[in-house]
N, C-alpha and C positions, 0 to 999 in steps of 0.2 A: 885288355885295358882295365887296369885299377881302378876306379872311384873311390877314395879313401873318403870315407865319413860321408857318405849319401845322404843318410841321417847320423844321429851319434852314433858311434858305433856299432853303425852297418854299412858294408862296402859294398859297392857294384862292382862287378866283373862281368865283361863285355866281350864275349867270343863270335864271333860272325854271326853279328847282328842279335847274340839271344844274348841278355841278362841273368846271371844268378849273383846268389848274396851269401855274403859270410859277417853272421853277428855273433859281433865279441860280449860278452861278461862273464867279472871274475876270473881272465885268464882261460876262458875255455871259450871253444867257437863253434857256432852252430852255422851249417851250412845247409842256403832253402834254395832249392831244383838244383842241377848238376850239368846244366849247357848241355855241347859236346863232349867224346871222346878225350879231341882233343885240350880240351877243358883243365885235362888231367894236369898240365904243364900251367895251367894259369892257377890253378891252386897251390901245388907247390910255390911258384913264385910268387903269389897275392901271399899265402901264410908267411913267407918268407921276409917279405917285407912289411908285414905287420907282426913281426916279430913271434909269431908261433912255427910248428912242425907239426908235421901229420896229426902226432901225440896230442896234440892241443883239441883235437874236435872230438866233440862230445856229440855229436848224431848228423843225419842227413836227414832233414825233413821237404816233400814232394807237394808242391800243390795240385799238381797233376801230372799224368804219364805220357804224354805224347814225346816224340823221340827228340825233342831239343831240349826237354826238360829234364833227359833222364842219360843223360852223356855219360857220366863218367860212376853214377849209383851203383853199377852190379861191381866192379872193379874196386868203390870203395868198401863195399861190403866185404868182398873177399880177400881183399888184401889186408883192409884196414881191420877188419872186423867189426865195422862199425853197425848200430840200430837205422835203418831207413823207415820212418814214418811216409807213410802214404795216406790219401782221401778213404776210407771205406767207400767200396762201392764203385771209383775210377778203374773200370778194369782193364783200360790200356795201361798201366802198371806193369801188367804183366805181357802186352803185344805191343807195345810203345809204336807201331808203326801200324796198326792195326785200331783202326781209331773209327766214330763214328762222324758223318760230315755231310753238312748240305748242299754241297756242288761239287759237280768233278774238278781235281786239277788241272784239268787240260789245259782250260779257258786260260788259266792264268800265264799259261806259258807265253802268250804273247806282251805281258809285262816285263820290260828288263829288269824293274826293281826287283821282280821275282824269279828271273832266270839269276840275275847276281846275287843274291840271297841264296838259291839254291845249292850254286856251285862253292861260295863260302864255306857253307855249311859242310858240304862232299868234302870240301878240305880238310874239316875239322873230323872228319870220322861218320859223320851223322849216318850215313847209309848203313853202318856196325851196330849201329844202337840195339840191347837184344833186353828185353823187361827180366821182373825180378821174379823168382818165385814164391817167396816170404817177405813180406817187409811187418811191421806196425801199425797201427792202423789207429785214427783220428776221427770222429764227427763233430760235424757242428757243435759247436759250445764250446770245443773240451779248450781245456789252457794244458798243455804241454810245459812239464817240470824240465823244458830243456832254456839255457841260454836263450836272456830276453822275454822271455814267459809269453811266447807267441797263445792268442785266444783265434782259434780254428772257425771261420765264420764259412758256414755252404754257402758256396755261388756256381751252380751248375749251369750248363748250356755252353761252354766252350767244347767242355767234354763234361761227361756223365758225372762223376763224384769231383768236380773241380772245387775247392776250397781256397780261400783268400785269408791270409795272416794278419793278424793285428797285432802291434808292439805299442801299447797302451801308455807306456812310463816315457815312449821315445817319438809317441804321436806320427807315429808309420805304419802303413797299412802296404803288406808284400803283397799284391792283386796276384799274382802270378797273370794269366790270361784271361781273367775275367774283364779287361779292358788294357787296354795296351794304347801307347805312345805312339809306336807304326806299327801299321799293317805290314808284317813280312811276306804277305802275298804281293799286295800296289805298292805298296812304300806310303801308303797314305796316312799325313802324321793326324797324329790324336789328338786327345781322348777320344778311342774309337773301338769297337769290335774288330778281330782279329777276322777273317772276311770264309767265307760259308764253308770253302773249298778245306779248314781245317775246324769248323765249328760245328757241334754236333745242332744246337736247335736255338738261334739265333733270338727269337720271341721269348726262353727259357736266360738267356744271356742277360738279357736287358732287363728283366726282372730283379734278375742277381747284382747288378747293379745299382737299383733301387735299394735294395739292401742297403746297398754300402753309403749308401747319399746322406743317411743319419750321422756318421762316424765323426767323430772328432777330429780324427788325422788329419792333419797340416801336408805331409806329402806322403804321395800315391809312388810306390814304383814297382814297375809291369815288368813284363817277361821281355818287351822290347824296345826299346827307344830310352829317352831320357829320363828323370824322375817328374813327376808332374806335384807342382808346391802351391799348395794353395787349397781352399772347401773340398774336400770329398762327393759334396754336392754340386757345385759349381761342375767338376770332370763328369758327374752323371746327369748334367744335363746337356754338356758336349757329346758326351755316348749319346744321346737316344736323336740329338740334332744331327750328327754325322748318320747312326741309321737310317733316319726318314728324308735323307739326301742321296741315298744310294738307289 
């Protein structure tokens, strides 16, 4: 699924239940995390009908590596030749399935929201997912001379080097999973943390979000669920009221 103009000129693309983005300026397009596998078919068709080709993207930037974020990144790089930006430090980048986390999955299997998530997901390729072993590399602060002139803010505790994008001129902030809409373990909607069994240290999470409570950005949009519009601050104090409810 398409979302044309999420914000200006950044579009949502929605593959079994995970979000990535492709922001246009100047005619080039930069694309932030990469779903699934099968992903690959929603970008040819998203560029398609926003009027670019492959040719048109000018890099793939990672807010982080866990394996729904990194679907289709080894295949752009080899095929495309493209630059993949990633967190310094995120080293599931390179084990995307090989992640640190504070509960087993087990538990969760008795969720349907997270048995049909799961098996979505298997459709789209997800269980393929294989990390990269060179990408680029971004910290805190930096502003990236790519489409949109994203500024790289650390928010660790989903995963190790997780990083959250700011588009400054377009008043959006890409959270990747530093907070999310739903929970794709419950289906529990947000502004929420994405729940232990994929979070590496949940206390480190809700700090990072503290972070973000300053921001100016107008809307938030997460790795899952819908874009959230509205204070930056307002979603982070939704986050820390949904953790001290769990």
């Amino acid at each position: 699924m398409l979302e044309r103009n999420a914000v200006e000129q950044v579009h949502r693309v929605e593959d079994a239940r995970v979000n990535w983005y492709l922001v246009e300026e100047a005619g080039r397009v930069l694309v932030v995390d990469t779903g699934h596998p099968g992903s690959w078919r929603s970008l040819r068709r998203s560029l398609q009908t926003l009027g670019y080709g492959f040719a048109d993207i000018e890099a793939i930037v990672l807010t982080h590596g866990h394996f729904d974020h990194m679907g289709f990144a080894r295949r752009a790089q080899s095929e495309l030749g493209l630059d993949v930006w990633a967190p310094a430090g995120d080293s599931a980048v390179q084990h995307p399935w090989r992640y640190s986390h504070e509960d087993s999955r087990l538990p969760y299997l008795r969720h349907p929201y997270f048995v049909r998530t799961l098996a979505e997901m298997t459709a789209f390729g997800a269980l393929g997912v294989r990390g990269l072993a060179q990408t680029r590399t971004f910290r805190d602060g930096d502003r990236l001379d790519l489409p949109g002139h994203p500024k790289a803010i650390a928010t660790p505790g989903h995963s190790e080097g997780h990083c959250s994008l700011v588009f400054e001129d377009r008043g959006a902030l890409l959270a990747g999973d530093a907070f999310v809409m739903v929970d794709p373990y419950t289906g529990r909607p947000g502004p929420c943390l994405v729940a232990g069994a994929a979070t590496a240290d949940s206390r480190q999470a809700l700090s990072s979000v503290e972070l973000l409570a300053g921001l100016s950005a107008t809307t938030a949009l997460t790795g899952h669920g819908a874009p959230w519009r509205g204070a930056i601050g307002e979603a982070a104090t939704r986050v820390r009221e949904a953790a001290a409810a769990r």
